[in-house]
C-alpha positions in Angstrom: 57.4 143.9 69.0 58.7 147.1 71.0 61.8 147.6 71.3 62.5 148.1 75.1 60.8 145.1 77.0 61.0 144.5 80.8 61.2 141.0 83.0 60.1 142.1 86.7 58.6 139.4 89.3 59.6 138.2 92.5 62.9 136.8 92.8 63.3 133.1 91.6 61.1 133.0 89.5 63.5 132.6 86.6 63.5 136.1 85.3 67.5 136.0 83.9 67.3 132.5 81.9 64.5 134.5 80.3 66.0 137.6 79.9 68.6 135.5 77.9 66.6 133.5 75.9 64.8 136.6 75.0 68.0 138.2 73.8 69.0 135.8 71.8 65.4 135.4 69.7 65.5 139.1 69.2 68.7 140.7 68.7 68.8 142.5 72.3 71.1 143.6 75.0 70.3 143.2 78.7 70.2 146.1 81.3 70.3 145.3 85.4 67.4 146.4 87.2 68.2 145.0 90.7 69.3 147.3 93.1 71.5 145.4 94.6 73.5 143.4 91.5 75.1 147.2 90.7 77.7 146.2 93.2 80.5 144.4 92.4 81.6 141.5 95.4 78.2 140.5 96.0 77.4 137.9 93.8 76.0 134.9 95.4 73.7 136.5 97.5 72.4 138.5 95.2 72.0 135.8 92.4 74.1 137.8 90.4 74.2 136.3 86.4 77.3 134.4 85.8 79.8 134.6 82.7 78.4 131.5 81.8 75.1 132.3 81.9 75.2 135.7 79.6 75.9 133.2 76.7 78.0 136.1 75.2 74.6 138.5 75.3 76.0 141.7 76.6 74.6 143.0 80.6 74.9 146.2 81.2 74.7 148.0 84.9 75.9 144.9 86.5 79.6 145.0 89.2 79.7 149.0 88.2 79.7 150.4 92.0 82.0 149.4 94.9 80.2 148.1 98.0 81.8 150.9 100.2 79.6 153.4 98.0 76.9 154.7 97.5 74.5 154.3 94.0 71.2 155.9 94.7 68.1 155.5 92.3 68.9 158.8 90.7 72.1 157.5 89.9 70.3 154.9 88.0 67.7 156.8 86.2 71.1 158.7 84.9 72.9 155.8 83.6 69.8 153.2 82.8 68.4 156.1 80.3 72.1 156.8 78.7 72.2 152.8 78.2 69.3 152.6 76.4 69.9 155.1 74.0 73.5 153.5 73.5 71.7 150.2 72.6 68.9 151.5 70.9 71.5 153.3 68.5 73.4 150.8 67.7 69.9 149.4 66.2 69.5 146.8 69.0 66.5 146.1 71.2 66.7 146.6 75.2 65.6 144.0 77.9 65.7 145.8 81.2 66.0 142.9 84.0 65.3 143.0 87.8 63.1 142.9 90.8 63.7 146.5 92.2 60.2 148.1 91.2 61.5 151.6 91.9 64.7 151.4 89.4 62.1 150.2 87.0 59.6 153.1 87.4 62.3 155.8 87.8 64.2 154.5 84.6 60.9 153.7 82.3 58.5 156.8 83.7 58.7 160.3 84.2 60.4 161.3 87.7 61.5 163.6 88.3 64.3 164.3 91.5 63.8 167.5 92.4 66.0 168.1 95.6 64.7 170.1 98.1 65.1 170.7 102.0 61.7 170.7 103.4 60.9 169.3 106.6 57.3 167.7 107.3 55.2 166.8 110.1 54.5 163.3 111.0 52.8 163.5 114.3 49.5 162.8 113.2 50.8 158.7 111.6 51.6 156.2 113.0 54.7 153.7 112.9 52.9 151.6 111.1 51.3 154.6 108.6 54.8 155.4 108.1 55.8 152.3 107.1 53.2 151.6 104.9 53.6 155.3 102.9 57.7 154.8 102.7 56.7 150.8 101.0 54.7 152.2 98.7 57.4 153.9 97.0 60.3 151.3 97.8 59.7 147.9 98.6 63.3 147.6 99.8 62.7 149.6 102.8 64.9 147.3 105.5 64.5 149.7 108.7 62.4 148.4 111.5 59.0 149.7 112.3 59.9 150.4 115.4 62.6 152.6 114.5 60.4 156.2 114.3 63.0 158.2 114.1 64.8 156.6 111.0 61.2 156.3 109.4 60.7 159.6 109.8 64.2 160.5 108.2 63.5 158.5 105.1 60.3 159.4 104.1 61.5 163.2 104.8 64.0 162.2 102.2 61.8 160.5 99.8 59.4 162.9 100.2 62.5 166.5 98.9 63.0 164.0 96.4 59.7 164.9 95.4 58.5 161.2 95.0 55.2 161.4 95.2 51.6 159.7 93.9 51.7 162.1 91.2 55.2 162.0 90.2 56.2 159.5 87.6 53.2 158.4 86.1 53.8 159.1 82.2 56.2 156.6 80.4 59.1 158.3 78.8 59.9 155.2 76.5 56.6 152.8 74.5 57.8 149.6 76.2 56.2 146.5 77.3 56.4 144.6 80.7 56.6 140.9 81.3 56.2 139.7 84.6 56.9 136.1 85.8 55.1 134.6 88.7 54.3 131.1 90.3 51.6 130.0 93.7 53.1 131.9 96.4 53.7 128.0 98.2 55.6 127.2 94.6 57.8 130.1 95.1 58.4 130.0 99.0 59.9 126.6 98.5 61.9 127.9 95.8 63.5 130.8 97.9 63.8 128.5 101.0 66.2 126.0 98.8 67.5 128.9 96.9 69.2 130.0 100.0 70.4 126.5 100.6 72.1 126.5 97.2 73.4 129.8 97.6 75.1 128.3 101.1 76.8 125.3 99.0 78.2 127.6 96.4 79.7 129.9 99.2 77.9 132.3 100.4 79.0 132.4 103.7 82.6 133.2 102.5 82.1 135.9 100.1 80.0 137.6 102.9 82.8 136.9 105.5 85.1 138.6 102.7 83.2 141.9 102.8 83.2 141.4 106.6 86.8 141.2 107.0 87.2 143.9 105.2 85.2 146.3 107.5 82.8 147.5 105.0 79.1 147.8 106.6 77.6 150.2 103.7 74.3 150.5 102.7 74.7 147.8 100.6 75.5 145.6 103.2 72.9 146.6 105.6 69.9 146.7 103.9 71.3 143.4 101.6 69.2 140.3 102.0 71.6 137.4 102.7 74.4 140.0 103.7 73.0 141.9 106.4 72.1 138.2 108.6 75.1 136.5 108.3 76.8 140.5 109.6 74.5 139.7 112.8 76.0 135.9 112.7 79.9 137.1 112.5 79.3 139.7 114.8 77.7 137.1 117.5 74.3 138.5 117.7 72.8 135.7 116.4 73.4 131.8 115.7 74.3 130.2 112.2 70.8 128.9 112.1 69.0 131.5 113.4 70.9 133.6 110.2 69.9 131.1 107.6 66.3 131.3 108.5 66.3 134.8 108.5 67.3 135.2 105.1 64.8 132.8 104.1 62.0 134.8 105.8 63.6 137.9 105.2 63.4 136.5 101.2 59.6 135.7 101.0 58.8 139.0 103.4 60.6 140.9 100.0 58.9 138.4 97.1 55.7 139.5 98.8 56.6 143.6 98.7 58.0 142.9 95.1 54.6 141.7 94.2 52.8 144.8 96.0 54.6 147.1 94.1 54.7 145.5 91.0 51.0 145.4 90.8 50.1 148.7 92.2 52.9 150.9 90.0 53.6 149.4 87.4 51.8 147.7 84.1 53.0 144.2 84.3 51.7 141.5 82.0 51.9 138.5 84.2 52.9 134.9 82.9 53.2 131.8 84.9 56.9 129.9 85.0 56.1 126.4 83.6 59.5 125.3 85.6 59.2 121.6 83.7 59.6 122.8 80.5 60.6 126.6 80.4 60.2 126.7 76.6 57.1 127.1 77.1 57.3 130.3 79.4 59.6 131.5 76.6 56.9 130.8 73.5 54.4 132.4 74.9 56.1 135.3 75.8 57.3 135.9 72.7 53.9 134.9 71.0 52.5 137.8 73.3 54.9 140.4 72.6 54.4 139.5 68.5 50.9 140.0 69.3 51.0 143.5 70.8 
C-alpha cells in the first residue's frame, strides 16, 4: 500500500467517515483538501469534520485561515507539501481528503506558479468559451457567465499563474486516488436533504454571524450555502428562494467536481454502499493491498 492516498468525489458521498476509517486501519494522519474547510467559522456549511468525528486521528489544514483573508491555491501547495513530509517523517501514512480538484492537483503534481504580468486577448471567445476554459482549471469558478469582464480578469490571472494544459502533469509524490461516487439521482437527493440537515443544525445562524460581522470575503462570496443566505439577509431574495439555491447551486458543483475529477486527475472510482459502509471500506482497502 502507498503511503500517500487520496479520497476525492462529489460532496456527500461520504468521503470523511472514510478518510477515518482509513486512518485508523493504517496508521495515517488526514490532510484537508477542500478549499473552503481552511477557514475557520464556516463549519456547517461547509460540512466541516467535527471533534467527534476525527476519533482522535489528527486533520491537518482544517480552521487555519480567517474568513476576512485570503488563502490562495499556492498557499496550499506551500503548506499541503510541508505537511506531508511532517507526517511522512514521523513514519506515518498521509490521506489527503477533499472535493477541491485543483488543491489536489496543485499539491500531488508538478505546478508550478510562476507569476507573471501578461495581458491576453480574448476577443475572439466567447462568454461561454471563457467559461468553459476558466472550469477546466477550477471547478469552483462562482462568477456569472454573463459577467465578461470578471471572466476575462480571472482567466488573465490563471493564465500569469502559468496554469496551463501542460503544466502539472507529472506527480511529484507515488500516491494512489480513491474516489467515491453514487447514481447522480442517489446523490441529488443526498445534497437536497443534506442542506436540510445543515438548516436544523444552524446554519442560518452561523452565516448570520459572519454577516453581522461585515465580512463579505472571498470566502463568503464564492461559498456555497454562504453566499445565498448573504442575498437572503441583504433582501435580495426570499428564505426559500435561498434554500433552493443552495440546493441547486450544490448539484451544479457535484456535477463540475465530477468533470474535473475525471478529466485531471487518476481517480479509482468506488461506489458508496450507504447500507452497510463496511463494505465501501473493505474494498478499498482490499484494492489499495492489491496495488
Amino acid at each position: 500500500m502507498k503511503n500517500i492516498i487520496v479520497i476525492a468525489g462529489p460532496t456527500g458521498v461520504g468521503k470523511t467517515k472514510l478518510s477515518v476509517e482509513l486512518a485508523k486501519r493504517i496508521n495515517a494522519e488526514i490532510i484537508n483538501a477542500d478549499s473552503m474547510q481552511v477557514y475557520k467559522r464556516l463549519n456547517i456549511g461547509t460540512a466541516k469534520i467535527t471533534e467527534n468525528e476525527k476519533e482522535n486521528i489528527p486533520h491537518h489544514l482544517f480552521d487555519i485561515v480567517n474568513p476576512k483573508d485570503m488563502y490562495t491555491v499556492f498557499d496550499y501547495q506551500i503548506d499541503g507539501r510541508n505537511k506531508i513530509k511532517e507526517i511522512l517523517n514521523r513514519g506515518k501514512r498521509v490521506i489527503i481528503v477533499g472535493g477541491t480538484g485543483l488543491y489536489i492537483k496543485a499539491l500531488l503534481y508538478n505546478y508550478e506558479f510562476k507569476k507573471e504580468d501578461k495581458t491576453y486577448d480574448f476577443n475572439n471567445m466567447t462568454n461561454e468559451e471563457l467559461f468553459s476554459k476558466i472550469q477546466e482549471y477550477n471547478p469552483d469558478i462562482s462568477i456569472h457567465i454573463n459577467n465578461r469582464k470578471r471572466l476575462e480578469r480571472y482567466l488573465t490571472k490563471l493564465l500569469n499563474n502559468n496554469i496551463d494544459s501542460n503544466n502539472g502533469n507529472e506527480k511529484v509524490y507515488d500516491f494512489s486516488i480513491i474516489g467515491l461516487t453514487t447514481e447522480r439521482e442517489n446523490l441529488y437527493n443526498i445534497i437536497n436533504s443534506r442542506v436540510d440537515k445543515m438548516i436544523d443544525s444552524g446554519l442560518i445562524e452561523e452565516v448570520k454571524s459572519l454577516y453581522d460581522d461585515n465580512i463579505r470575503s472571498k470566502a463568503i462570496n464564492t461559498g456555497i450555502g454562504y453566499k445565498e443566505l448573504y442575498l437572503y439577509f441583504d433582501g435580495k431574495i426570499t428564505y426559500d428562494e435561498a434554500i433552493d439555491l443552495i440546493k441547486k447551486n450544490s448539484r451544479r458543483y457535484a456535477k463540475r467536481q465530477y468533470t474535473f475529477f475525471n478529466n485531471k486527475l487518476d481517480v479509482n472510482w468506488f461506489k458508496t454502499n450507504y447500507e452497510d459502509f463496511s463494505k465501501t471500506i473493505e474494498e478499498v482497502i482490499k484494492f489499495l493491498e492489491g496495488e
